[in-house]
C-alpha positions in Angstrom: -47.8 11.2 50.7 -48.9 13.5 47.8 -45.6 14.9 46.2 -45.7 18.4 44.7 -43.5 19.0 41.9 -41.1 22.2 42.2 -39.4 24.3 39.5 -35.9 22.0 39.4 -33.1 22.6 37.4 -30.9 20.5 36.0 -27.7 19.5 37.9 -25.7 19.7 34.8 -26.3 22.9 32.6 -29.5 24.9 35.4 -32.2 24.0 32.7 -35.6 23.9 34.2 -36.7 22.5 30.4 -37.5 18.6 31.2 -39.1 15.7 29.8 -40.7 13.1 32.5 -39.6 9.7 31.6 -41.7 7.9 33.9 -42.8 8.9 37.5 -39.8 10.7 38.8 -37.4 10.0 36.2 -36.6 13.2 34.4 -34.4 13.8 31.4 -33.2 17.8 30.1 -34.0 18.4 26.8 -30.9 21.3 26.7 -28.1 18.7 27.6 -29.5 15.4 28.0 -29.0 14.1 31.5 -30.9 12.0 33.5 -32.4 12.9 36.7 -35.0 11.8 39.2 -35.8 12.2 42.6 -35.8 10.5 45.6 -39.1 9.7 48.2 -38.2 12.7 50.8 -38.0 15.1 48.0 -34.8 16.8 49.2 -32.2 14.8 46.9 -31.9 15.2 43.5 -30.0 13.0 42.2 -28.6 12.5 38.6 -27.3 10.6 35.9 -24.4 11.8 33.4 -24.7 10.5 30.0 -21.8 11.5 27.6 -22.4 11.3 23.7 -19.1 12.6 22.8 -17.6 10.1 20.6 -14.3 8.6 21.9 -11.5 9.3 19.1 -10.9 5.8 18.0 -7.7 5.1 14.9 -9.4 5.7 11.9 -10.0 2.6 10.3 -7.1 1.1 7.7 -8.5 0.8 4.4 -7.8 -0.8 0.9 -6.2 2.2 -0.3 -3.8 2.1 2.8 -2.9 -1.3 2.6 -2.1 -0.9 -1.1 0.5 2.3 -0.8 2.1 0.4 2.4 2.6 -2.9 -0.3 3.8 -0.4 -2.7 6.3 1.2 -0.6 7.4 -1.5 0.6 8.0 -3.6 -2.9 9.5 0.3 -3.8 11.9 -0.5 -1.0 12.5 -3.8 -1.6 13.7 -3.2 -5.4 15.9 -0.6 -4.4 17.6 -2.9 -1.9 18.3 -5.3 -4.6 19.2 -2.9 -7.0 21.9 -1.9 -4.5 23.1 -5.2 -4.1 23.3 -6.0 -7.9 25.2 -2.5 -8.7 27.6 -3.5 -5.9 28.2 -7.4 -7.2 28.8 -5.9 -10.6 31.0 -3.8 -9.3 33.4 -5.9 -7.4 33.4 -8.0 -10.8 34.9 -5.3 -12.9 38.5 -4.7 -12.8 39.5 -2.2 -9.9 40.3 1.3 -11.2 42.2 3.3 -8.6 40.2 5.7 -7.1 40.7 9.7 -7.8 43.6 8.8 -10.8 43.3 8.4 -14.5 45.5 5.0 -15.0 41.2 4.1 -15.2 40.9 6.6 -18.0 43.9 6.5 -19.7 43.7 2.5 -19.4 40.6 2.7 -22.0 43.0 4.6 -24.6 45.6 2.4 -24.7 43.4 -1.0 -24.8 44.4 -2.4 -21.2 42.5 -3.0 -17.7 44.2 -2.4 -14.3 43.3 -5.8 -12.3 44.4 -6.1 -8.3 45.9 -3.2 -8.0 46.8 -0.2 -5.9 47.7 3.5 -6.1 49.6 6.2 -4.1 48.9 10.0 -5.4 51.7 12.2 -4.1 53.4 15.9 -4.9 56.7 16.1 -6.2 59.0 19.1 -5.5 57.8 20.3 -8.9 54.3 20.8 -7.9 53.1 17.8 -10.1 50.3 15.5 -8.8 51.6 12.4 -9.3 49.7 8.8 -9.2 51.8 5.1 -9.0 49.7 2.5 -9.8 51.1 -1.2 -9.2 49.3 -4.1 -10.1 47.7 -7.0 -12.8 47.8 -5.0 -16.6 45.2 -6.8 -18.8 45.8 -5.8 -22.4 43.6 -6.5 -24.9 44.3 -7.4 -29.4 46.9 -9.6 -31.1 49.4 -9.4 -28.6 47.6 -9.3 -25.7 50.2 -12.1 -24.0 53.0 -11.0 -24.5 52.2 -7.7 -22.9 50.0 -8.6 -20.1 51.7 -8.9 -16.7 52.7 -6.6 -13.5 53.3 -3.3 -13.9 54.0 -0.1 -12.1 53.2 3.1 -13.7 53.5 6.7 -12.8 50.8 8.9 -14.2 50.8 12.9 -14.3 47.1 13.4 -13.2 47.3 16.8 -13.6 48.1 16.7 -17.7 46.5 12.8 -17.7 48.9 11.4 -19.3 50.9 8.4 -18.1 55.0 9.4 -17.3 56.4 6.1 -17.5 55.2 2.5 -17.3 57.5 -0.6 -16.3 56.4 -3.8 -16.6 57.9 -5.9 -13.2 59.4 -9.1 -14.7 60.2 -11.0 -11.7 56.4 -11.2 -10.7 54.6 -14.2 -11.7 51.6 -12.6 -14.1 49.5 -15.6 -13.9 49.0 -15.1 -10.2 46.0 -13.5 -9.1 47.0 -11.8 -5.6 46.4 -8.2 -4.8 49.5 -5.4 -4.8 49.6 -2.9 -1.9 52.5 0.0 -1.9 53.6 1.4 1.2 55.3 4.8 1.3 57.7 5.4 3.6 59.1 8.2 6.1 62.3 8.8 3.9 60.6 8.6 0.6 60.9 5.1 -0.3 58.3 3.2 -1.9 58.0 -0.8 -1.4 55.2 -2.8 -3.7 54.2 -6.0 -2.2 52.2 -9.0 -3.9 50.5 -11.5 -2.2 
């Protein structure tokens, strides 16, 4: 049976502009697909064929490998310089926190060791700081004045009010001091 070709478009885009692959095979030149027809002529049947590149990662280079070792040795450091500060830091006698007995301890040649503050108001409007705890001096007579104390510092002027060493507390010992302040005013030191 003698086949007549016939103006066909394509079943993609409706190009009639065609390229015959081999008998019956067709292939548009506007958009690519493959086509081709079948023995009775009335099926046309075709063949999608995508180009479109899938989106893939992009590939991990050199240069990607060596900021991610970087950061991470960046991150590293700063972890151990964390931990270092902080094992200094609990190696170093204990100033109390927010009073001056740190600062004014520097002046008068002595470290606070074990210790523990309170910060209150008096009816005068002072701020007042009592520090209890392990008094480290340093010089010539460094043991004969070392020992327990409890001191009441004026943070407000920072100067130190009064400072009393506690005789009756071993000064060789090495526990901590805590002060609880009570209801009715009271004030108890304890050292264990």
């Amino acid at each position: 049976m003698a086949k007549e070709i016939k103006v066909i478009q394509c079943p993609k885009c409706g190009s009639t502009q065609k390229v015959e692959l081999k008998p019956d095979y067709f292939q548009c030149q506007n958009c690519n697909t493959g086509y081709f027809l079948d023995n009775n002529d009335i099926n046309i049947n075709h063949n999608y064929n995508h180009t479109t590149p899938v989106n893939s990662p992009a590939p991990v280079t050199n240069t990607d490998r060596l900021k991610q070792m970087v950061w991470t040795a960046f991150v590293v450091l700063l972890v151990l310089f964390a931990i270092a500060r902080w094992a200094v830091t609990c190696n170093t006698p204990n100033q109390p926190a927010g009073s001056v007995a740190g600062a004014l301890s520097s002046q008068k040649e002595y470290n606070w060791w074990h210790q523990d503050a309170l910060t209150y108001i008096v009816p005068s409007q002072k701020l007042i700081s009592v520090v209890a705890g392990q008094r480290d001096y340093m010089g010539d007579n460094s043991e004969k004045l070392s020992g327990a104390y409890v001191s009441f510092y004026d943070l407000l002027q920072g100067k130190e009010l009064k400072g009393q060493r506690l005789t009756n507390i071993n000064s060789k010992s090495d526990g901590d001091y805590k002060m609880k302040s009570f209801a009715n005013g009271d004030i108890y030191i304890y050292h264990y």
